[in-house]
N, C-alpha and C positions, 0 to 999 in steps of 0.2 A: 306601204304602198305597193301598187302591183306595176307589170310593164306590158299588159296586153297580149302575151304569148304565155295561149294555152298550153299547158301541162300535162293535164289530160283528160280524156272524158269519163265522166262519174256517170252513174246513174241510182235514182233515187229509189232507194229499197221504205220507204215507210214513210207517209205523212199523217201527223196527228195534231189534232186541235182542240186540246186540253184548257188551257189557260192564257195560251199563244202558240203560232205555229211553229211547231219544230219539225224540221230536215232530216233525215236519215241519208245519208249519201252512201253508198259504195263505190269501191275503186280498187283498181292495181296500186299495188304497197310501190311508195315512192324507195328511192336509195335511202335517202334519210327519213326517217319515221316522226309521225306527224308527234305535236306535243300539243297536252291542254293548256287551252288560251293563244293558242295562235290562230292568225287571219288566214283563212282561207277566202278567195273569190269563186264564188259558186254565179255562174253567168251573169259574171262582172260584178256583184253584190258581195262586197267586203264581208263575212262571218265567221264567228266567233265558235273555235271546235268546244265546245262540252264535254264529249265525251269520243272514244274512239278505238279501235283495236287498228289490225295490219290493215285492212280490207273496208273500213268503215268508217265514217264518224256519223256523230249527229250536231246541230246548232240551235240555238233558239231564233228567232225573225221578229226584230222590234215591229209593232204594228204599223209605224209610219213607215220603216222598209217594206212588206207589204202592201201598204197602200200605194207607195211609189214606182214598184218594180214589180215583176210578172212571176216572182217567186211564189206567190198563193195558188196560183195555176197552174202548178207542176202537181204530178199524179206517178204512182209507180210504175216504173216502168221507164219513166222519160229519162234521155241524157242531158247532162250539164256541162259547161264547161269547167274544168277545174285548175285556177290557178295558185299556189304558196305567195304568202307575201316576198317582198325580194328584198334580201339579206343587203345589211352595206358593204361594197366591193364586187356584189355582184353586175354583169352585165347587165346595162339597162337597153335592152333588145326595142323594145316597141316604142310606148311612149311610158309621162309620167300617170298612171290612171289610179284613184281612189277607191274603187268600188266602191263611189256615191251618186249613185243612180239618179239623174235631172229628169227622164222621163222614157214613158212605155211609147216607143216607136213600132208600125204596122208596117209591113212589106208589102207594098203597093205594086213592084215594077221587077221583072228578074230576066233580062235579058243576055244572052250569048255573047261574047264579044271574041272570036276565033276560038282561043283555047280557053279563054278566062269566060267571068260571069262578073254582070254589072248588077246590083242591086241597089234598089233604091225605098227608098225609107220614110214614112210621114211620119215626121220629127215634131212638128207644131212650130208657130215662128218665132218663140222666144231662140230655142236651141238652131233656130235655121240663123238666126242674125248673130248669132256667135261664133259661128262656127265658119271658116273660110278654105275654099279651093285648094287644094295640098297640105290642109292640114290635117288634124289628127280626131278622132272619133272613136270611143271605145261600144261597140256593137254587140249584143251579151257578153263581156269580158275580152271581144277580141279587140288586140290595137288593129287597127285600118285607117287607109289616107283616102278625104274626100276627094271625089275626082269630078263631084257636081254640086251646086244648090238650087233650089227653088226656093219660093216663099215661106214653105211651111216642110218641104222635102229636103233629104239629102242622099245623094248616091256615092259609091263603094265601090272599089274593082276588083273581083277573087280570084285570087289563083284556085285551082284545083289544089294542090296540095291545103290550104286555108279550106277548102271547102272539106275533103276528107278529116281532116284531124282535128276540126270545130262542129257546136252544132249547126255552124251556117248551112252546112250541104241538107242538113233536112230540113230548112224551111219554104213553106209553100205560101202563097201568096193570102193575105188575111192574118198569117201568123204575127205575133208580139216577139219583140225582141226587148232589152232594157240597153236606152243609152243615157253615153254619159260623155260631152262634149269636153273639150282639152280646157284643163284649169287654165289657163294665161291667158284664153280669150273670154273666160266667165270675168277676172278681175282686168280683163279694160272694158268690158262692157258695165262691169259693175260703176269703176272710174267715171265714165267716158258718163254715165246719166249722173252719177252722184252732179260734175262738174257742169254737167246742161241744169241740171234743177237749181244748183248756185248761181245760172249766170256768166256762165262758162269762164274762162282764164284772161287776165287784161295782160298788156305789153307789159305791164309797170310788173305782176304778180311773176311772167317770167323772166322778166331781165334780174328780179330779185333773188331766182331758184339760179341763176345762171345763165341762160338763155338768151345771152346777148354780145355784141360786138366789143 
């Protein structure tokens, strides 16, 4: 798993579409040196290194990762975010994020807010109805806390330094981002219908779980 705090910015030296797409990323050599078959999140998108030297790697892109996420849309040239999976004992900084992309969100809204920057995001309204006010949203790979909702939107508050050391500071409005809303409110939304389509919960069912005087 990862925790939303990018690493650092890669950029893509090679895409080819062979058999399936594969990634070419470069980058500044981390302290510890990358190893094959580790997770890398490439703009929030869990991947599997292949192959790689000090400065490089490459991954393959399951097809349904591509369909899902805006990784097919990169071109050379572009940057990415890059984050290592997070070892156990390490600090978990952000939130808990998977790099399992629920859907390609559009940057609709990018307004000033004194020294910060509010952006706002057309999410669609499965991911707007899971997702609640102070909580968590991972935005191409970054953790960030929602500071709004709408029906089908959600917006974001940047600091500058988030906007410098991600690729949020170059997105313009119409651009695609990949999110992926906080696991614990996918399984009570999942919950929360599974128990409406049964007929929801009687007295008797929770005084028998415990739920009573």
């Amino acid at each position: 798993m990862f925790t939303g705090l990018v690493q650092k910015l890669g950029t893509v030296k090679r895409v080819s579409r062979g058999s399936g797409l594969v990634l070419e990323i470069g980058f500044e050599p981390w302290a510890r040196p990358l190893e094959a078959g580790e997770s890398v999140a490439v703009n929030g998108v869990c991947l599997t290194v292949a192959a790689f030297d000090a400065r490089r790697f490459t991954a393959n892109v399951l097809e349904e990762t591509e369909e899902r996420s805006g990784l097919g849309g990169l071109l050379p040239g572009d940057k990415v975010n890059l984050e290592r999976a997070l070892r156990a004992g390490e600090a978990l900084g952000g939130h808990i994020v998977q790099g399992h992309v629920d859907a390609r969100g559009v940057l609709v809204a990018k307004m000033r807010r004194g020294r910060d920057w509010r952006l706002t995001f057309k999410c669609g309204r499965v991911l707007a109805a899971q997702s609640v006010v102070k909580g968590s949203i991972a935005i191409d790979g970054v953790s960030l806390t929602i500071t709004d909702l709408g029906a089908d939107t959600v917006s974001v508050d940047v600091i500058p330094t988030t906007l410098a050391d991600t690729t949020l500071g170059l997105k313009r409005l119409g651009d695609t981002v990949n999110l992926e809303g906080d696991i614990v409110g996918k399984y009570v939304a999942n919950a929360a219908a599974a128990a409406a389509k049964a007929g929801g919960l009687s007295f008797e069912q929770l005084a028998a779980a415990g739920f009573a005087d």
